[in-house]
C-alpha positions as CSV (number, residue, x, y, z in Angstrom):
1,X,206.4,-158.7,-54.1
2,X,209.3,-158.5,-51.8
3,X,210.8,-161.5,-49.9
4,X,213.9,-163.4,-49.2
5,X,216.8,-164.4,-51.9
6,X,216.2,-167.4,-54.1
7,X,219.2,-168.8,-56.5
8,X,216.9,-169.3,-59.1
9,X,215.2,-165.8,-58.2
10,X,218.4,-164.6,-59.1
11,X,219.7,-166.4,-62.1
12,X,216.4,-165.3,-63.6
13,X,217.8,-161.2,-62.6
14,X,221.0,-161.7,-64.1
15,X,219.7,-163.7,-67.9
16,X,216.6,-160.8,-68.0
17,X,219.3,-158.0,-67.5
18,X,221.8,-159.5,-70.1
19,X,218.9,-159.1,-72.7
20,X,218.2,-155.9,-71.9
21,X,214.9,-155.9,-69.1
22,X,214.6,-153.7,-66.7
23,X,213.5,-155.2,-63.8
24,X,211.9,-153.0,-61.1
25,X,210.5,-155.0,-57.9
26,X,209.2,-153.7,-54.7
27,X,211.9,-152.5,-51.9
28,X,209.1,-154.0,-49.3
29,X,206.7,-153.2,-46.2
30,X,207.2,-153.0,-42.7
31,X,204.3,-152.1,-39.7
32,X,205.4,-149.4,-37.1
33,X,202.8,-151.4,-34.4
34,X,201.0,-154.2,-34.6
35,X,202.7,-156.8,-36.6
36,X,205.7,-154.9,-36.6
37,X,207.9,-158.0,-36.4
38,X,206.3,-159.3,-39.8
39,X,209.2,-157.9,-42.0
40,X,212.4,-156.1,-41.5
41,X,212.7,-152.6,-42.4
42,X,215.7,-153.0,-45.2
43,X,215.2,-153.2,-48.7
44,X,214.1,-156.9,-49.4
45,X,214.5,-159.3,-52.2
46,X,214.5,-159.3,-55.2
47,X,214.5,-155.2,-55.1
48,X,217.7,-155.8,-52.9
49,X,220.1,-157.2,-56.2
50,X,222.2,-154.3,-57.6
51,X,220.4,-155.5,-61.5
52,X,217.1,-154.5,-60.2
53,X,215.6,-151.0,-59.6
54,X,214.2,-151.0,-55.9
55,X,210.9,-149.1,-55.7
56,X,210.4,-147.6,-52.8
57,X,207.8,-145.0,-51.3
58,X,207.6,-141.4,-51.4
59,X,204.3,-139.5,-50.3
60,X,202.5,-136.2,-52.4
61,X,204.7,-134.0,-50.4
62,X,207.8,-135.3,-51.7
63,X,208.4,-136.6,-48.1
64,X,209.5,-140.5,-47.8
65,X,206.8,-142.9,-47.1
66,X,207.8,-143.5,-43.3
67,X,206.0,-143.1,-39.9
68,X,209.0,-141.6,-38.7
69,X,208.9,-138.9,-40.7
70,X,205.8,-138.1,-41.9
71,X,204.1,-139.3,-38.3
72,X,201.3,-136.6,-38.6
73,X,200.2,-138.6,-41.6
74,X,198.4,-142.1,-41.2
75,X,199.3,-144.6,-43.9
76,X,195.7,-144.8,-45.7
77,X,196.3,-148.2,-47.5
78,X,195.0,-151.3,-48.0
79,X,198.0,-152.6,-45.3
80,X,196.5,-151.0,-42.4
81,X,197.8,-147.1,-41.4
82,X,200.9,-148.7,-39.6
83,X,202.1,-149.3,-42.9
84,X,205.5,-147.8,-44.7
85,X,207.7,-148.7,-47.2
86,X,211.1,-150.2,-46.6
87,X,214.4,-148.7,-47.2
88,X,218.2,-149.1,-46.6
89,X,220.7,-150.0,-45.8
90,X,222.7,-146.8,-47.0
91,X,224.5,-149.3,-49.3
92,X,222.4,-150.8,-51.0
93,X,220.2,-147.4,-51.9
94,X,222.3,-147.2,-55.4
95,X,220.1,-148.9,-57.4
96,X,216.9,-147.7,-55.2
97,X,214.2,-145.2,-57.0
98,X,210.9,-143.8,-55.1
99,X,207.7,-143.4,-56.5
100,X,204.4,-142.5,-55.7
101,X,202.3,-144.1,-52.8
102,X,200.0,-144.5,-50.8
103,X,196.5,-143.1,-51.8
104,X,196.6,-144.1,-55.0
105,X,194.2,-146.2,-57.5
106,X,194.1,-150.0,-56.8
107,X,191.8,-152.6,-58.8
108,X,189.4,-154.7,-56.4
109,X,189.2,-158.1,-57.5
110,X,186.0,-158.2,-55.2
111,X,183.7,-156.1,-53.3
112,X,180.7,-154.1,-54.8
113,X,183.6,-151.8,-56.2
114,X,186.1,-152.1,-59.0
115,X,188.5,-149.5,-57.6
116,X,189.8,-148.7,-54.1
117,X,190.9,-145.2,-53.8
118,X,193.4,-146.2,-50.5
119,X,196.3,-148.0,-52.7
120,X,199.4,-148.0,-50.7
121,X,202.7,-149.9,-50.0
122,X,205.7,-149.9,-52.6
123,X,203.2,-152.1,-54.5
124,X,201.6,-148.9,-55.6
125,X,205.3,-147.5,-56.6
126,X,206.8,-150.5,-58.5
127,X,204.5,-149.9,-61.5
128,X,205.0,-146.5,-62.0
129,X,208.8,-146.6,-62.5
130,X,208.5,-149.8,-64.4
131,X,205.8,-147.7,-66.8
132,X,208.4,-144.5,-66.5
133,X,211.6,-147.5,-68.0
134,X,209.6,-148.5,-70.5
135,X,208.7,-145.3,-72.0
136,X,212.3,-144.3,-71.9
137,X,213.3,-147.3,-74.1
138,X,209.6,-146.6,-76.5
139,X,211.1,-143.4,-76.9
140,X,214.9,-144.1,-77.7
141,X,213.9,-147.3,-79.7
142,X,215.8,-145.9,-82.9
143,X,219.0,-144.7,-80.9
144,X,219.3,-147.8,-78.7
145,X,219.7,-149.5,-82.1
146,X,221.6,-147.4,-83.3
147,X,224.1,-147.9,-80.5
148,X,223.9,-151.7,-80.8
149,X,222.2,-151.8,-77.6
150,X,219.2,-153.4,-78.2
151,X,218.6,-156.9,-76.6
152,X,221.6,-156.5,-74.6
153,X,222.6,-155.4,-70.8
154,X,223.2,-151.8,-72.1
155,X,219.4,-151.2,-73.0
156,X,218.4,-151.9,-69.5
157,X,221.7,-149.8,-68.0
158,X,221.0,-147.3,-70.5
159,X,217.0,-147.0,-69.1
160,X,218.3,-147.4,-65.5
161,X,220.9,-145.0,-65.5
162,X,218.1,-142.0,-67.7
163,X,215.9,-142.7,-64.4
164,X,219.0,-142.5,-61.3
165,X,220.6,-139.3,-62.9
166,X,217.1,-137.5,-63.7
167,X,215.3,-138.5,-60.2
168,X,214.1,-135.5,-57.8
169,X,216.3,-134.9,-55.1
170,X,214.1,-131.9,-53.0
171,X,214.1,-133.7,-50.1
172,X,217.1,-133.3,-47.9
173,X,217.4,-137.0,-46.9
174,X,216.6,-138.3,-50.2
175,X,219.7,-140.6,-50.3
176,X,218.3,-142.3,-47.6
177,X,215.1,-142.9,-48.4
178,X,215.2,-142.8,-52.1
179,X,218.3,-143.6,-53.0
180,X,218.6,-141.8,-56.6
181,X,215.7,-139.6,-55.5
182,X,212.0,-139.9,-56.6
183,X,211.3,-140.9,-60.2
184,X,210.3,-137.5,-63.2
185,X,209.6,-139.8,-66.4
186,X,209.8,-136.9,-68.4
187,X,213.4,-135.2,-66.8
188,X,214.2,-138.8,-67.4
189,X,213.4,-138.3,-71.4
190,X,214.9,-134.4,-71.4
191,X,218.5,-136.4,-70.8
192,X,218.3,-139.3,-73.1
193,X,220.9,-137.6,-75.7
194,X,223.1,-137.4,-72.6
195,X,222.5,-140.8,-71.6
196,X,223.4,-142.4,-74.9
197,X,226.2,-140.8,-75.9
198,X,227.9,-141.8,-72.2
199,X,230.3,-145.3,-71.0
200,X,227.6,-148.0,-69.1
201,X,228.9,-150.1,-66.9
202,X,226.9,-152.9,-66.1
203,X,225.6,-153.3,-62.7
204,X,227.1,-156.2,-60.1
205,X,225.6,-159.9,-61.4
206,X,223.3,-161.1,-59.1
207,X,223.9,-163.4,-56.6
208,X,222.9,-165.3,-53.0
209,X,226.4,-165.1,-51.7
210,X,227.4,-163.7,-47.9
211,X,230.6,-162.2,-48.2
212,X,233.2,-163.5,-45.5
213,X,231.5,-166.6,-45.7
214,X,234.5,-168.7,-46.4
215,X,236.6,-168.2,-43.3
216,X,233.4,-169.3,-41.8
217,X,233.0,-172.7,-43.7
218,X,236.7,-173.2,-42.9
219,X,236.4,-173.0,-39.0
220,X,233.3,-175.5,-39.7
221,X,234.8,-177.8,-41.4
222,X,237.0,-178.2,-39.1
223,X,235.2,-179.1,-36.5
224,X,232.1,-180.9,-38.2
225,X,231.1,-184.2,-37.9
226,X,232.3,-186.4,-40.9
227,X,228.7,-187.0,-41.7
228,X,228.1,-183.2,-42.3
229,X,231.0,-182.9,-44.0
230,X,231.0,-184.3,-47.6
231,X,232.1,-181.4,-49.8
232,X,235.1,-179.1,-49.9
233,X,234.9,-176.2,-48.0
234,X,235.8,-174.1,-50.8
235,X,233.5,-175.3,-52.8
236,X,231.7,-172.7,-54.4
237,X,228.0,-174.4,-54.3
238,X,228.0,-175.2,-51.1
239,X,229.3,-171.8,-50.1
240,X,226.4,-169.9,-51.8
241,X,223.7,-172.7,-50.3
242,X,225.1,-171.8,-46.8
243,X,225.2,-168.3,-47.6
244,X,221.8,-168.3,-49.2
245,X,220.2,-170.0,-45.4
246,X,221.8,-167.5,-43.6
247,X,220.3,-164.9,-45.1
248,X,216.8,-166.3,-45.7
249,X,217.1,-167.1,-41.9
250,X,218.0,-163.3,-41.2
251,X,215.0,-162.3,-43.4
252,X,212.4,-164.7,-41.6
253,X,213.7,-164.4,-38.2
254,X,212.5,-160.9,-36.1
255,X,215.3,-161.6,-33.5
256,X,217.8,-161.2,-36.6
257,X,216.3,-158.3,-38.3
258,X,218.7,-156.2,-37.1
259,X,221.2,-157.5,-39.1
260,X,219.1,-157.0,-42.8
261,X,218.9,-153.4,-41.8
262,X,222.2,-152.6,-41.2
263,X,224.5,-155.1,-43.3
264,X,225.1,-155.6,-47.2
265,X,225.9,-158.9,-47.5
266,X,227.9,-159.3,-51.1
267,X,229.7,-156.2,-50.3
268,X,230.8,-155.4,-46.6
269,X,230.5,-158.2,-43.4
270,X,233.8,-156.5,-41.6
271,X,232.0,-156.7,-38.8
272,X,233.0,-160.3,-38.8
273,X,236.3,-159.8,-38.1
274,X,235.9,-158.7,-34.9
275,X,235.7,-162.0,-32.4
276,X,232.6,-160.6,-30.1
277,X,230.3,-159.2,-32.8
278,X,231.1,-163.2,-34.9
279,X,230.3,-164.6,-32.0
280,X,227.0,-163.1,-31.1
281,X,225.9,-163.5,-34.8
282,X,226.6,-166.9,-34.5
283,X,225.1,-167.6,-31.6
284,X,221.7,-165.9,-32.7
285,X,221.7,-167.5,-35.6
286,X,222.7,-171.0,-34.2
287,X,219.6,-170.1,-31.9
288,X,217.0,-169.4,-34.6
289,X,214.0,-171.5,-35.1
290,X,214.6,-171.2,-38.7
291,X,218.0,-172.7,-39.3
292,X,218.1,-176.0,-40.5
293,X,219.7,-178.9,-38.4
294,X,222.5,-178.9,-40.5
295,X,223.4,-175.5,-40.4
296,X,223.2,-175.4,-36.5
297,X,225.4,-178.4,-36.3
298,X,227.7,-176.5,-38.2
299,X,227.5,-173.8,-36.3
């Protein structure tokens, strides 16, 4: 399921990726109408680390999984027909994958049936590429070893990268939607020679922190009250615990949704540098009812 970060959410990414597991997790769902203020419409967390393989949602016609775009078609799924899969920002769509939803076959745990035939969401699309991973590394058990790559980041890079070059790209916008298009298990097996016998690099450790962050902490501390204040502003701890409220309170808060949809965090806050745009983000976030006392005290 998707959510907001966790620091132990993602030291668990980065030790499962260092032995070789691919981790696929769902990009998330948002509701065009009704409770449309439930979620944000970005890629959510975990799927949102560059280690993990976001799932999202494309539809039988290859089209995304979006209201927008495929607005003559009513989300049938157990999430209501307002539902569609979450995507974006652009930058964060390199480690995204589509699959399969809605419609789909979905166990009942009650009911007088065992199967619903209305499975929707990027729940529906997380097992398939996870399935599609696994089969790649089944089938390349003997070169993996081979390569020294068993048990190590490269298996998982290795699996990752078989899926991103091999997915379907029909669909003009599949960038945006997709990211590395929509997932073909068995392209994905027709390159694993090529795959192999290329350079990995491993994919970006991840991690809770807000990027610009620390000019922020030093304008703070500055200013705090010395009962606020008892650690170094460049301390690195208490860097990524402010970092990882801010963006849990962006996550939670609909008035601040804006910003998960259009910011990546670890990689690009420029917008911080200009004086108005800091201080309306401040300001909304100062005015959450989800910050913490502390944080608005900072602030």
């Amino acid at each position: 399921m998707a959510g907001y970060p966790t620091r132990r959410v993602a030291q668990a990414v980065n030790r499962a990726y260092e032995k070789g597991i691919v981790i696929v997790t769902a990009a998330g769902n948002n509701w065009k109408g009704g409770v449309s203020s439930l979620t944000p419409k970005a890629i959510m967390y975990p799927a949102r680390f560059d280690r993990v393989i976001a799932a999202c949602g494309v539809c039988y016609n290859e089209e995304p999984y979006d209201l927008d775009v495929n607005n003559w078609l009513r989300m049938r799924s157990e999430g209501g027909e307002n539902m569609q899969g979450n995507w974006g920002p652009e930058k964060c769509m390199d480690t995204a994958l589509a699959a399969y939803t809605p419609n789909l076959p979905w166990v009942m745990n009650s009911g007088p049936f065992k199967f619903s035939r209305q499975g929707g969401g990027t729940s529906s699309s997380t097992p398939q590429i996870a399935a599609a991973a696994a089969l790649w590394i089944l089938y390349n058990r003997k070169g993996l070893a081979e390569k020294k790559y068993t048990g190590t980041w490269k298996q998982a890079e290795a699996a990752r990268q078989a899926l991103f070059q091999s997915g379907g790209r029909t669909y003009p916008g599949y960038k945006k939607y997709y990211g590395n298009g929509t997932l073909k298990a068995s392209d994905a097996l027709d390159i694993s020679e090529q795959i192999l016998s290329s350079g990995l690099n491993p994919a970006s450790e991840a991690s809770v922190k807000f990027l610009g962050l620390t000019g922020f902490v030093g304008q703070w501390f500055r200013a705090m009250p010395t009962e606020i204040a008892t650690q170094s502003p460049a301390d690195e701890s208490f860097q990524e615990m402010v970092s990882l409220e801010i963006i849990q309170v962006l996550y939670k808060d609909p008035e601040l949704f804006m910003y998960c949809n259009m910011l990546d965090f670890e990689k690009d806050n420029s917008f911080l540098k200009n004086k108005q745009a800091k201080d309306v983000f401040i300001s909304k976030v100062k005015a959450s009812p989800y910050a913490s006392e502390t944080l608005k005290k900072m602030l």
